[in-house]
C-alpha positions in Angstrom: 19.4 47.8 -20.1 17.3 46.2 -17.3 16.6 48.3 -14.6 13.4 49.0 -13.6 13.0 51.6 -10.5 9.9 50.3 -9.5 11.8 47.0 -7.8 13.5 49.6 -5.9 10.8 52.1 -5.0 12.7 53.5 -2.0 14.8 55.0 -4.5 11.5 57.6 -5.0 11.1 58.4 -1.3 12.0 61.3 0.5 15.0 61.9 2.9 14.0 62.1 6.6 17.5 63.9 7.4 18.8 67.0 5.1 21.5 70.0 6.1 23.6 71.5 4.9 25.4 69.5 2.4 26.8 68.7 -1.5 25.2 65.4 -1.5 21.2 66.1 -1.7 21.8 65.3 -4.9 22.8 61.8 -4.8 20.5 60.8 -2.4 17.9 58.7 -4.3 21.0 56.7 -5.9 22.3 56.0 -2.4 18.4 54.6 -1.5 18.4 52.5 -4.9 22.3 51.3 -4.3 21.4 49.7 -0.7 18.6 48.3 -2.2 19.8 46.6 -4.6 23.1 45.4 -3.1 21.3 44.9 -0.2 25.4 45.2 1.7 25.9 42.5 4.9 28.1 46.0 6.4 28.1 49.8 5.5 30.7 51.8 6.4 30.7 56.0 5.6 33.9 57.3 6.2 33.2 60.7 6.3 29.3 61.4 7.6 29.9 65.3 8.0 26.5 66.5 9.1 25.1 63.0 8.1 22.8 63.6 4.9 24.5 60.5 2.9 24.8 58.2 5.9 21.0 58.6 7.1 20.0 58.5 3.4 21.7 54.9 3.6 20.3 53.9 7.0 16.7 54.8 5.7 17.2 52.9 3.2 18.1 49.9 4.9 15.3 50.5 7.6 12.8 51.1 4.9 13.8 47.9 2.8 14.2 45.7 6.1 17.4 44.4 5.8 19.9 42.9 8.1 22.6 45.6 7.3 25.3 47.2 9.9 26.0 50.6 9.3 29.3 52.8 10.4 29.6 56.2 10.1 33.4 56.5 10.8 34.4 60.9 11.7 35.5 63.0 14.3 33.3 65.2 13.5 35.9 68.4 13.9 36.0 69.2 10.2 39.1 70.4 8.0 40.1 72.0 5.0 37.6 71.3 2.5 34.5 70.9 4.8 35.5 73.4 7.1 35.5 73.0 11.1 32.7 71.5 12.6 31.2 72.3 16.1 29.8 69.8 19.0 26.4 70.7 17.9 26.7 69.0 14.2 27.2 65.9 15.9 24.3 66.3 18.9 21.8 67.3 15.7 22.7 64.7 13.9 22.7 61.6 17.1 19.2 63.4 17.8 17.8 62.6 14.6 20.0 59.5 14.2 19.9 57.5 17.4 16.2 57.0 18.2 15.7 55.9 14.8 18.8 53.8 13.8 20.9 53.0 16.6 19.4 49.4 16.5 21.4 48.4 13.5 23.7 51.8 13.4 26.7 53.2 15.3 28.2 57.1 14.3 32.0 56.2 15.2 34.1 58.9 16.5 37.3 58.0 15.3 40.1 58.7 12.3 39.6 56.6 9.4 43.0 54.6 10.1 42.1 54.4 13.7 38.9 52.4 13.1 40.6 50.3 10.6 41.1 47.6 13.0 37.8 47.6 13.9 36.9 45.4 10.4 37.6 42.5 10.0 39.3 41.6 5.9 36.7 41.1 2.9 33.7 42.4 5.2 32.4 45.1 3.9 29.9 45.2 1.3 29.7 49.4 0.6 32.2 51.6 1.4 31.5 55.6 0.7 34.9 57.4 1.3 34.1 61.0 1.8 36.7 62.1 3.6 39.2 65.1 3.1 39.8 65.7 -0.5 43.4 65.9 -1.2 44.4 62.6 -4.2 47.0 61.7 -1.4 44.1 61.4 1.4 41.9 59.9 -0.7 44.4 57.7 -2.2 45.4 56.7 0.9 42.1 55.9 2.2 41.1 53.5 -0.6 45.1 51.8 -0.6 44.4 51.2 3.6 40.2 49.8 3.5 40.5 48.1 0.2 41.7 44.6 1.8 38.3 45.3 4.2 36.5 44.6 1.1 34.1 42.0 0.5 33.9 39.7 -3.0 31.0 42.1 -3.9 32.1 45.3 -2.6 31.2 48.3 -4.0 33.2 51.8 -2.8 31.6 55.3 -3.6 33.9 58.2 -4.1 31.8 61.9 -3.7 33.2 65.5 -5.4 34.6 63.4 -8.5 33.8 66.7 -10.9 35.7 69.2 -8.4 38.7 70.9 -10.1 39.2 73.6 -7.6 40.0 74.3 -3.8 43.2 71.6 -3.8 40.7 69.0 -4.2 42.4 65.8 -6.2 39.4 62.9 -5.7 38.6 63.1 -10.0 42.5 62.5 -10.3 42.4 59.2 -8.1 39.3 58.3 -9.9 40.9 58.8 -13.1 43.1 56.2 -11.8 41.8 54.0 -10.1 38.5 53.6 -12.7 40.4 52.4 -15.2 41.4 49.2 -13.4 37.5 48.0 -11.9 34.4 48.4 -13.8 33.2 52.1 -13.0 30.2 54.3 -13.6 30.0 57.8 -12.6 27.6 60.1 -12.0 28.5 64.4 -13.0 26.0 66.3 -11.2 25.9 67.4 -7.2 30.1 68.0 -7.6 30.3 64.1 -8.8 29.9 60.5 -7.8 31.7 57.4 -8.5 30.7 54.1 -8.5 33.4 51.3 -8.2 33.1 47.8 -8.3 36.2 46.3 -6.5 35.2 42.4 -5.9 35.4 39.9 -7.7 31.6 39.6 -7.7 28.8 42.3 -9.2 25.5 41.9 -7.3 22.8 40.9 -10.2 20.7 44.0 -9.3 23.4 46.1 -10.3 25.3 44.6 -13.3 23.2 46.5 -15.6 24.7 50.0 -14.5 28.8 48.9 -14.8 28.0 47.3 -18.4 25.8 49.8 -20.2 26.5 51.7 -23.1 26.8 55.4 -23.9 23.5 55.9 -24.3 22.0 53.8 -21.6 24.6 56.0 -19.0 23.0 59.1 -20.2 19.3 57.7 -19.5 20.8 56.9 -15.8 22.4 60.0 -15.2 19.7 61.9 -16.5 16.9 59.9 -14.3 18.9 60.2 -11.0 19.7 63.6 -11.8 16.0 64.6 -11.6 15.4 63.0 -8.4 17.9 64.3 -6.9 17.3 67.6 -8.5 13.7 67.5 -6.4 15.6 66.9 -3.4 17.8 69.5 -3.4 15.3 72.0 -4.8 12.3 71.0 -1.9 15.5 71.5 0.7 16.2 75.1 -0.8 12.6 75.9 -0.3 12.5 74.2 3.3 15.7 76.9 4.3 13.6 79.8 2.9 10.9 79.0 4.9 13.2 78.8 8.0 14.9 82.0 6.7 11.6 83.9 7.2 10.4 82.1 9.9 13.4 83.0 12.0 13.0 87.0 10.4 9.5 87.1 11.6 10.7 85.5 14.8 13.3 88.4 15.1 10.9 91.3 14.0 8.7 89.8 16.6 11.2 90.0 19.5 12.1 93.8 18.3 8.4 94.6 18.4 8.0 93.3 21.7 11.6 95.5 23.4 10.2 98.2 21.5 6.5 98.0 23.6 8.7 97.4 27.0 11.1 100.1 26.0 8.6 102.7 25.4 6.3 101.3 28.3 9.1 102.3 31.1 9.0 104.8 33.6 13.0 104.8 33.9 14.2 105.1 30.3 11.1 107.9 29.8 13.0 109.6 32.5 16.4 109.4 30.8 15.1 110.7 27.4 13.4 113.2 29.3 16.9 114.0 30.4 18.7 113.7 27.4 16.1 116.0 25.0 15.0 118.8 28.1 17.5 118.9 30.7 17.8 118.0 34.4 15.6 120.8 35.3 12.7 119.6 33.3 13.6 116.3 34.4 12.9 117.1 38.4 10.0 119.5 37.1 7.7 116.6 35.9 8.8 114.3 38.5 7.4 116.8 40.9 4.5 117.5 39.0 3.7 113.7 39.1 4.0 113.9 42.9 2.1 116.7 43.3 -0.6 114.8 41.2 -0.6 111.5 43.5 
């Protein structure tokens, strides 16, 4: 097996963008996979809350390539990712545009709607992500295939997910039995397919290795992306109690303002004594003026 991750050392970096998300697992691959196949055009179909698509972008930033990237959504959810608001989007174009927008565009479109946007055997990596269903899925490999290049390389996410109507492992049943395939089991499952003609040099080694070589792979990708995922989970704890303390610290201070004011004394002097002791201690405090 030749691979060495030190020719790819962006694979070891850490991700500038994480959410919420099922893919913090597979980010280091995605780093390693643009570096290596160093793609001409990207094109996500399905950036959700942009985790994988800015892993990519990065990536191609950090390794100083020419690459175009597409994230192709509209960004209103569905079934499987559940519904989406306008500020998914916003966060993501803040983080997103000052940084990529040079070599990046976040497409708000359907997936057959931006079809004509690409021209035949253009793109390099395509990482269809889209709603989970074998017939959705199917269908969006049948309609972008003839966009791919000699070398292309398409990614299919939530390959080990047997549940929730999800059909992407059946298609990939499929469909990796006819290009040369390698797929990955942990953060719900990743496949890699080969669909040209042509396997980039850099990556030949991971579509012909054997049973024990795959393991090796799995098992080294699996622990970086394990560190990802587990520094994120600390990251929302931290937020957790920082927004608790936050809160606690907003009671505190009604609490002083409530128990500082002359009016809502009055009504609890109202509620626990009576009117009459009410108007007695107002007049008392007049008397005392």
């Amino acid at each position: 097996m030749n691979f060495n991750p030190l020719e790819h050392p962006v694979c070891l970096e850490f991700p500038r963008w994480l959410a919420e998300t099922a893919w913090a697992q597979h980010v280091p691959f995605a780093m390693f996979l643009v570096s290596a196949l160093r793609p001409q055009i990207l094109v996500e179909l399905g950036a959700w809350r942009g985790v994988s698509y800015c892993a990519f972008c990065q990536a191609v930033k950090e390794t100083r390539q020419t690459t175009r990237c597409y994230a192709v959504d509209t960004w209103r959810g569905d079934e499987h990712a559940g519904n989406l608001g306008d500020e998914a989007l916003l966060a993501l174009r803040g983080h997103h545009d000052p940084k990529y927008s040079d070599f990046s565009s976040l497409v708000q479109s359907t997936f057959d709607e931006a079809l004509s946007h690409f021209s035949d055997n253009s793109i390099d990596l395509l990482h269809i992500d889209g709603f989970h269903s074998y017939e959705a899925v199917r269908h969006d490999f049948e309609t972008w295939q003839p966009k791919m290049s000699k070398r292309g390389i398409v990614l299919f996410h939530d390959i080990n997910v047997r549940e929730r109507g999800f059909g992407v492992y059946q298609f990939w049943e499929e469909v990796s039995a006819k290009h040369p395939s390698f797929d990955f089991l942990h953060g719900h499952g990743l496949g890699v397919l080969a669909v040209g003609a042509e396997i980039a040099g850099e990556l030949r080694f991971l579509f012909k290795s054997d049973e024990r070589e795959k393991v090796l792979i799995r098992e080294f990708f699996f622990a970086l992306g394990s560190r990802v995922e587990a520094i994120w989970q600390v990251q929302e704890k931290d937020r957790e109690i920082f927004d608790y303390k936050k809160l606690v610290g907003v009671l505190r201070t009604y609490e002083e303002v409530v128990n500082k004011s002359k009016l809502l004394r009055g009504f609890r002097v109202l509620k626990d004594e009576g009117v009459t002791s009410f108007f007695k201690k107002a007049a008392g405090k007049d008397q005392t003026k």
